[in-house]
N, CA, C and O atoms as a MOPAC input file, in Angstrom:
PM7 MOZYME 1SCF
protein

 N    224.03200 1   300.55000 1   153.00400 1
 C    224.69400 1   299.43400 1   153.63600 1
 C    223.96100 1   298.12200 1   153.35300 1
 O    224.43500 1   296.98800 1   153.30400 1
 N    222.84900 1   298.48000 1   153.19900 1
 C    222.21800 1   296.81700 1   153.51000 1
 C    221.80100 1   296.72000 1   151.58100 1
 O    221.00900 1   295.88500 1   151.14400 1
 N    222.24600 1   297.34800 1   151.03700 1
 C    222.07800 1   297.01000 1   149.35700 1
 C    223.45400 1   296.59500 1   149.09300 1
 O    223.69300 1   295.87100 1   148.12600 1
 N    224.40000 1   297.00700 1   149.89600 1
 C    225.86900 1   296.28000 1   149.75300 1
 C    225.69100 1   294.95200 1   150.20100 1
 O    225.94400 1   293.88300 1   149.64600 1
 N    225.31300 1   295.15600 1   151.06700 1
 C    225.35700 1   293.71900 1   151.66200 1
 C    224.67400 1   292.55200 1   150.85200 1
 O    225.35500 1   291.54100 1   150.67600 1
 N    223.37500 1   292.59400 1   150.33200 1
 C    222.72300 1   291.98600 1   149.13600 1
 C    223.55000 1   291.76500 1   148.07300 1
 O    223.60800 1   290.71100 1   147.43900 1
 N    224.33100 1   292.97100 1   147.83100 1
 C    224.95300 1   292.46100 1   146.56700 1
 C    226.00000 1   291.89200 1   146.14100 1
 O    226.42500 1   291.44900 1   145.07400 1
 N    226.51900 1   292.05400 1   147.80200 1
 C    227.40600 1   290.94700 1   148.37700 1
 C    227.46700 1   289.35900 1   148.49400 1
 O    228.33200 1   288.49700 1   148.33200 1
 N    225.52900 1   289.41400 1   149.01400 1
 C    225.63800 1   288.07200 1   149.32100 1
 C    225.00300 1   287.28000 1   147.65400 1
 O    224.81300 1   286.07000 1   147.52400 1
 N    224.89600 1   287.77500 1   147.13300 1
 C    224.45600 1   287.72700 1   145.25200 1
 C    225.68900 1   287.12000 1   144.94400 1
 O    225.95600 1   285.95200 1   144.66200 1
 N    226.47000 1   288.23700 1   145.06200 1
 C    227.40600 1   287.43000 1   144.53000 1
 C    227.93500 1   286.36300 1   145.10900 1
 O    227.74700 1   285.38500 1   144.38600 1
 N    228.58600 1   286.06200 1   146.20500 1
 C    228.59100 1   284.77700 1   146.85100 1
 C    227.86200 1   283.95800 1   146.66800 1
 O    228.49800 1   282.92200 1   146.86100 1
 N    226.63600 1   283.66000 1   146.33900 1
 C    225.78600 1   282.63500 1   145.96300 1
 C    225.80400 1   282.09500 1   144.73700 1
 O    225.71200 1   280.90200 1   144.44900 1
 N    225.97300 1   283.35900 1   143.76000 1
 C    226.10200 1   283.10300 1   142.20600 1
 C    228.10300 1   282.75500 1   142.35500 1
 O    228.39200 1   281.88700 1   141.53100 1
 N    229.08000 1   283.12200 1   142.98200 1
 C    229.97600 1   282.01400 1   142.91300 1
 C    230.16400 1   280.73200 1   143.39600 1
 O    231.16900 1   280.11900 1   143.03600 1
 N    229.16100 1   280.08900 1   144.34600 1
 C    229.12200 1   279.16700 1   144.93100 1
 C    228.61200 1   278.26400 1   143.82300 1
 O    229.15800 1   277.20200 1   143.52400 1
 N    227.45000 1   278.78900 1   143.18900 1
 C    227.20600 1   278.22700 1   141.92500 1
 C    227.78600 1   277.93500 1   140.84700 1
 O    227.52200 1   276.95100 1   140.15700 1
 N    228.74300 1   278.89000 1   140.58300 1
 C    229.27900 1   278.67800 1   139.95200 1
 C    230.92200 1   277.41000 1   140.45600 1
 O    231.78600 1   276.98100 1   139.69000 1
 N    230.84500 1   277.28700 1   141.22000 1
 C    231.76800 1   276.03000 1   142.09100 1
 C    231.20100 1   274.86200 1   142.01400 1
 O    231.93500 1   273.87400 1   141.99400 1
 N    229.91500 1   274.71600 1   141.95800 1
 C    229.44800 1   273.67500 1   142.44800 1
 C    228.95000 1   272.96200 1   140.44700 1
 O    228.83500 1   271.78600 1   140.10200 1
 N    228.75100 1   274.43200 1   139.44500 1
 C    228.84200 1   273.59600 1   138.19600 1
 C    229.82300 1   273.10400 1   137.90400 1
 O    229.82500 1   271.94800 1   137.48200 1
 N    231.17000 1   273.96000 1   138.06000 1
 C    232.20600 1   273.72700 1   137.33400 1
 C    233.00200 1   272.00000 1   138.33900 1
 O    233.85700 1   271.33200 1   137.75900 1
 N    232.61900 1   271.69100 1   139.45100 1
 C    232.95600 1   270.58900 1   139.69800 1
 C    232.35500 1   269.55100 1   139.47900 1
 O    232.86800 1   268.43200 1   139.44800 1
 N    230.59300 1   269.95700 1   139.21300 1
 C    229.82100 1   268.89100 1   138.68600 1
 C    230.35400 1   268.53200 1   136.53200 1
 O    230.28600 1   267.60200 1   135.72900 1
 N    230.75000 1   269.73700 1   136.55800 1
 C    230.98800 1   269.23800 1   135.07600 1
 C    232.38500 1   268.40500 1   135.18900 1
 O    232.56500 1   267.44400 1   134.44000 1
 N    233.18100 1   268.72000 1   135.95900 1
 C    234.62000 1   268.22000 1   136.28300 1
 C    234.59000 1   266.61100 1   136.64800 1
 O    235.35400 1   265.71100 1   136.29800 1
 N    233.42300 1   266.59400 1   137.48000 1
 C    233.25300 1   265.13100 1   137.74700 1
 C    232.53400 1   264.35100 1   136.09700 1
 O    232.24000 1   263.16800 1   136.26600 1
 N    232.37300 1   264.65900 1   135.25900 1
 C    231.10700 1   263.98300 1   134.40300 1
 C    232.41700 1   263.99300 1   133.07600 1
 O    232.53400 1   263.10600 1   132.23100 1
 N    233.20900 1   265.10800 1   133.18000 1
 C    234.15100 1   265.00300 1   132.10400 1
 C    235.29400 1   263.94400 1   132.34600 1
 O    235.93200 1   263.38900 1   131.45200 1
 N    235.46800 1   263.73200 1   133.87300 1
 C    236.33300 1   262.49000 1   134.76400 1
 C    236.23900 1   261.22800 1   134.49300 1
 O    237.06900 1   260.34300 1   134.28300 1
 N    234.79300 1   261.28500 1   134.53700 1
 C    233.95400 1   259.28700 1   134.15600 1
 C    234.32100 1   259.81100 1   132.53700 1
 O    235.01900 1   258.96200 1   131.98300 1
 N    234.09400 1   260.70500 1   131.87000 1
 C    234.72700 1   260.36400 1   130.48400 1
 C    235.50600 1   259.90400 1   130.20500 1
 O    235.44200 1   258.72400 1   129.85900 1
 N    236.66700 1   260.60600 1   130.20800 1
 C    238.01700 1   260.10500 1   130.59300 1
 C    238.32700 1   259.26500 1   130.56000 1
 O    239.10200 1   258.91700 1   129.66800 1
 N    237.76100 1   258.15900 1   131.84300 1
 C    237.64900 1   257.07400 1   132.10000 1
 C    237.37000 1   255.76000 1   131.27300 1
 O    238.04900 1   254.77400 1   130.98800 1
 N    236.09200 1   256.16400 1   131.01400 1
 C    235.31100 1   255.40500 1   130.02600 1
 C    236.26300 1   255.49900 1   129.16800 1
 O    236.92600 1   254.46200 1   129.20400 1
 N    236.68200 1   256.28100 1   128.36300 1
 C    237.60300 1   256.73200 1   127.18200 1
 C    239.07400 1   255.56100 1   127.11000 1
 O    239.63400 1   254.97600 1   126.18200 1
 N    239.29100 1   255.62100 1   128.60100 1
 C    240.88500 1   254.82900 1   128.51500 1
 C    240.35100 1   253.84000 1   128.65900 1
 O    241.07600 1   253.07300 1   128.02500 1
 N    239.44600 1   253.18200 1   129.11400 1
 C    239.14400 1   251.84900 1   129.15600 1
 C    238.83400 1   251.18900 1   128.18800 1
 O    239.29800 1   250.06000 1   128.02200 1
 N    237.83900 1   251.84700 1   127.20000 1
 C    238.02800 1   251.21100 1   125.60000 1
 C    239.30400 1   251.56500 1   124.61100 1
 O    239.48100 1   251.07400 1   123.49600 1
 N    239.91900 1   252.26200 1   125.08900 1
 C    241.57900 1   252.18600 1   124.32600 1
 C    241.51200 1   251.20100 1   124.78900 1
 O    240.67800 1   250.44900 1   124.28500 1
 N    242.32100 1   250.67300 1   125.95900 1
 C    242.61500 1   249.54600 1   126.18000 1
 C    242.04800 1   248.44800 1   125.51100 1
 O    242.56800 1   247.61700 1   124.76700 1
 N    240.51800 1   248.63400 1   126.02900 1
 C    240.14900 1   247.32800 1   125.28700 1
 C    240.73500 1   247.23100 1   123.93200 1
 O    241.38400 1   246.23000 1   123.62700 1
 N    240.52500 1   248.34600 1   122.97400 1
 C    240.96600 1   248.28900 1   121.48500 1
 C    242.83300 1   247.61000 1   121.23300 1
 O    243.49500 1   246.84500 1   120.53100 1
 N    242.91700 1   248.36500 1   122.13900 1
 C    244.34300 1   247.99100 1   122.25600 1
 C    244.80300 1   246.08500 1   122.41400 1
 O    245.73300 1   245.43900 1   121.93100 1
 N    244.12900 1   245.85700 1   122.93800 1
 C    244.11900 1   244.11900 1   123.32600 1
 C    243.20000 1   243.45600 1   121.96000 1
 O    243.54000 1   242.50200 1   121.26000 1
 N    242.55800 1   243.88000 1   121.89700 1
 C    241.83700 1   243.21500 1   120.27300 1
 C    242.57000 1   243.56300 1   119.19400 1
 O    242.55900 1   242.63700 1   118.38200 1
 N    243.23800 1   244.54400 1   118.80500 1
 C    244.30800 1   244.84400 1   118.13400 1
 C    245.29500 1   243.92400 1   117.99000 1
 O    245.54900 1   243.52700 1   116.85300 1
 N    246.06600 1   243.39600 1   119.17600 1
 C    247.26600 1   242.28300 1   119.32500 1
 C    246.74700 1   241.39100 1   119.33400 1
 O    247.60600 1   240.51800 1   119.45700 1
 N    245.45000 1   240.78600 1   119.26000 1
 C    244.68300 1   239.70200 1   119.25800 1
 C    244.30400 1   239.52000 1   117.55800 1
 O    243.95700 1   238.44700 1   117.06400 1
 N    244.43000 1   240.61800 1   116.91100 1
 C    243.85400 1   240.38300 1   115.82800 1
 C    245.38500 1   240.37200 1   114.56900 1
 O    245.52500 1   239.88600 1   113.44600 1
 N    246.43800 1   241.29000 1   115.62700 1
 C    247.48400 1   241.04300 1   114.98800 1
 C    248.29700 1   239.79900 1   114.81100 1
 O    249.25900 1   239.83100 1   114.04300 1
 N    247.96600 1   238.62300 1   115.50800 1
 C    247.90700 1   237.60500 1   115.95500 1
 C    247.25800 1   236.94900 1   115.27600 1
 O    247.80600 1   235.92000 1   114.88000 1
 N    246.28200 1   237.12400 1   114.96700 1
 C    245.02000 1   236.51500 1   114.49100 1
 C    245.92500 1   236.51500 1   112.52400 1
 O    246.11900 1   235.50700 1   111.84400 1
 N    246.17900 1   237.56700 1   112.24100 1
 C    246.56800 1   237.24800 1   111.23200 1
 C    247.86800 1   237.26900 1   110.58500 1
 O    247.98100 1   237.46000 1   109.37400 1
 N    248.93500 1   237.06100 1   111.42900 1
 C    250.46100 1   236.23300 1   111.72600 1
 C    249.99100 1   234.61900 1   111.28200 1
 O    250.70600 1   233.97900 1   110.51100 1
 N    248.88500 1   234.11300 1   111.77400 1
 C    248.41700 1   233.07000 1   112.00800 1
 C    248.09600 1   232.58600 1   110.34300 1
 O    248.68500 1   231.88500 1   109.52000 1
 N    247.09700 1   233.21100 1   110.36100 1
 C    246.47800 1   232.87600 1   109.05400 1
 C    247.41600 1   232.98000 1   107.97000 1
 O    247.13100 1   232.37100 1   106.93900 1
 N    248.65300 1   233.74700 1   108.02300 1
 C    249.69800 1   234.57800 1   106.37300 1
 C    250.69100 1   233.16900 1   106.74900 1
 O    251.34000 1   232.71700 1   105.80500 1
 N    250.79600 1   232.57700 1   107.90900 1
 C    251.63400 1   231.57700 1   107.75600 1
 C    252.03800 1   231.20900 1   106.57200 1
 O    251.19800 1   230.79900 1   105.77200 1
 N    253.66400 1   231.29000 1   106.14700 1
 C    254.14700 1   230.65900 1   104.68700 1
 C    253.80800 1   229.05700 1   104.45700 1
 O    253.41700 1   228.51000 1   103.42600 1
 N    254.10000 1   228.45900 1   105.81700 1
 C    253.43500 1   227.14900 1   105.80800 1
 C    252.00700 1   226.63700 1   105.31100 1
 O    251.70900 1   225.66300 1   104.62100 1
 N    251.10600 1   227.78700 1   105.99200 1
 C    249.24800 1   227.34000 1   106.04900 1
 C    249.44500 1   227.62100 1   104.57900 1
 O    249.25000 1   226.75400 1   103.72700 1
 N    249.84200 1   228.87100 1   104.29400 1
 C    249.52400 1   229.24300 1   102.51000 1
 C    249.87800 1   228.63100 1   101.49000 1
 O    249.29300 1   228.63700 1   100.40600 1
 N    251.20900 1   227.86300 1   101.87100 1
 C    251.58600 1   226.51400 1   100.69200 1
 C    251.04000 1   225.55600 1   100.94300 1
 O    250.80400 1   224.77400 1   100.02200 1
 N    250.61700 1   225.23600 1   102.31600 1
 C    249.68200 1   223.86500 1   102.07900 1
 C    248.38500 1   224.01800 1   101.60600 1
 O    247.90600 1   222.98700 1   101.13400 1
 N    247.51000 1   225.24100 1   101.59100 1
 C    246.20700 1   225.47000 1   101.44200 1
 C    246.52800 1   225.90500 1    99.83200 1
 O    245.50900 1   226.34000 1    99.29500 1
 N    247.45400 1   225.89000 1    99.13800 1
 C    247.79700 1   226.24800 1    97.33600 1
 C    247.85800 1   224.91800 1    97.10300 1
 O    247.31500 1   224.67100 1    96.02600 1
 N    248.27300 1   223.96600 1    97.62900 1
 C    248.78900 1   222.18400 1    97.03000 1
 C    247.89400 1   221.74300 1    97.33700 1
 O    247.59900 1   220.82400 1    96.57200 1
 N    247.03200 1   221.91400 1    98.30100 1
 C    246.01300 1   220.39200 1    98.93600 1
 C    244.62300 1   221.37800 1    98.16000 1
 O    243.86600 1   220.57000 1    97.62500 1
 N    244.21000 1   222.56300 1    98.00400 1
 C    243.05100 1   223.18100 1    97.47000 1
 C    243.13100 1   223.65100 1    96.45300 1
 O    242.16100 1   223.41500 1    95.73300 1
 N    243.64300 1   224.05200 1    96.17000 1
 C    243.91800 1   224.74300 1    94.52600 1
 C    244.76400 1   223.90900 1    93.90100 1
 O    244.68500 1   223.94100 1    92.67300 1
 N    245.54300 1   223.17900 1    94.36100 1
 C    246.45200 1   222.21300 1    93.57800 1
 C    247.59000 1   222.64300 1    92.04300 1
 O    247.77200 1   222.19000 1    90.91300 1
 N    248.26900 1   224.07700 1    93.12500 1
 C    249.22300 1   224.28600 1    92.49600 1
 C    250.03800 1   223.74300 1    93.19800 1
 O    249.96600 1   223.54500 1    94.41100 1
 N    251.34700 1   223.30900 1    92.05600 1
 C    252.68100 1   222.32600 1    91.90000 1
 C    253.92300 1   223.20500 1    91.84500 1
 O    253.77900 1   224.18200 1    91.11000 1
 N    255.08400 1   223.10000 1    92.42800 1
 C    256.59700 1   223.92600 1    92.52000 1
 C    256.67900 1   223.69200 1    90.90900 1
 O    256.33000 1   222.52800 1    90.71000 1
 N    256.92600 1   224.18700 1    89.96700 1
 C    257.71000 1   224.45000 1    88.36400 1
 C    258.68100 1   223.87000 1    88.69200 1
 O    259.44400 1   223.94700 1    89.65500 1
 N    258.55900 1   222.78000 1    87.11800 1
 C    260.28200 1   222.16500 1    87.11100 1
 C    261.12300 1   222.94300 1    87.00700 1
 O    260.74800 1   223.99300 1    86.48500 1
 N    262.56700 1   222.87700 1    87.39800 1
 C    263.69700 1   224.10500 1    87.08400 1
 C    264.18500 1   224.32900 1    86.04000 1
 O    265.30200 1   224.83500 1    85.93500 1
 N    263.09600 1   223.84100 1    84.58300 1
 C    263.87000 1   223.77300 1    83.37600 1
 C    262.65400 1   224.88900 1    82.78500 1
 O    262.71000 1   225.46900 1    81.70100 1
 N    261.56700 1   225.01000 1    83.80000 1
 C    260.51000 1   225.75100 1    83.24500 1
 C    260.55000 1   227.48600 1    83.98000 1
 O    260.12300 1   228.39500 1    83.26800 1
 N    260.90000 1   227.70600 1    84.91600 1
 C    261.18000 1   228.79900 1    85.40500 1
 C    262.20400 1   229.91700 1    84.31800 1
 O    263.33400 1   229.67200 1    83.89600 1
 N    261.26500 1   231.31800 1    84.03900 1
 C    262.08300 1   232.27300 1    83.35100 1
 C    262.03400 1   233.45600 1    84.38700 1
 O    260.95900 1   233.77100 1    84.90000 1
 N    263.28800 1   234.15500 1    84.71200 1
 C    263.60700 1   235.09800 1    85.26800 1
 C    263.41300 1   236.31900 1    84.39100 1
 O    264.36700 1   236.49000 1    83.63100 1
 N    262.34500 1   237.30500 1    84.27400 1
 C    262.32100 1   238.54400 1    83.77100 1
 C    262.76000 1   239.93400 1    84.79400 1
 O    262.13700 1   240.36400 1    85.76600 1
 N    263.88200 1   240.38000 1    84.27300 1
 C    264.93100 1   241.63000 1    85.03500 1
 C    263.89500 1   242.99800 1    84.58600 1
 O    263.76500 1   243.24300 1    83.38700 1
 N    263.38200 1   243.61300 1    85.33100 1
 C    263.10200 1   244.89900 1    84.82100 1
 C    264.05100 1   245.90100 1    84.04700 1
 O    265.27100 1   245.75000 1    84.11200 1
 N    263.33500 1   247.18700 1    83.12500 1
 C    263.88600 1   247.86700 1    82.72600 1
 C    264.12200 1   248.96400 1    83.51900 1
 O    263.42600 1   248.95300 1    84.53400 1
 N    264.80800 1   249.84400 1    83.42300 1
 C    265.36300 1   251.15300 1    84.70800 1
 C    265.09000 1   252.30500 1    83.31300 1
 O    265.28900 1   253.51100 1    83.46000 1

């Protein structure tokens, strides 16, 4: 009786333990998680910030004025323009 009882209370102790890892790991994998969605996010906002960022810069406007005023290419007269059609 009293070796049942020991091996009773064994085990109850070794499942209590085992309760008390599996919620300590539960809590530590939680703040992961966490941590985890919070730099998505962040990425997520620097992303549209950067998609933004270079909407900005491809401007057809910024890019023809920064070809004429810096590099100082000129529109072709319309007598100088040749249209080449690919072959199929």
């Amino acid at each position: 009786m009293i070796r049942a009882d020991a091996f009773l209370l064994a085990i109850v102790v070794a499942s209590a333990l085992g309760v008390v890892t599996a919620q300590h790991q539960s809590r530590k994998l939680f703040t992961t998680l966490e941590r985890e969605q919070s730099r998505a996010h962040e990425l997520e906002v620097e992303w549209g910030q950067l998609q933004l960022e270079q909407s900005t810069w491809a401007a057809h406007a910024r890019v023809e004025r920064i070809a004429r005023e810096q590099i100082g290419l000129v529109e072709p007269v319309r007598g100088r323009i040749v249209v080449i059609e690919g072959v199929r």
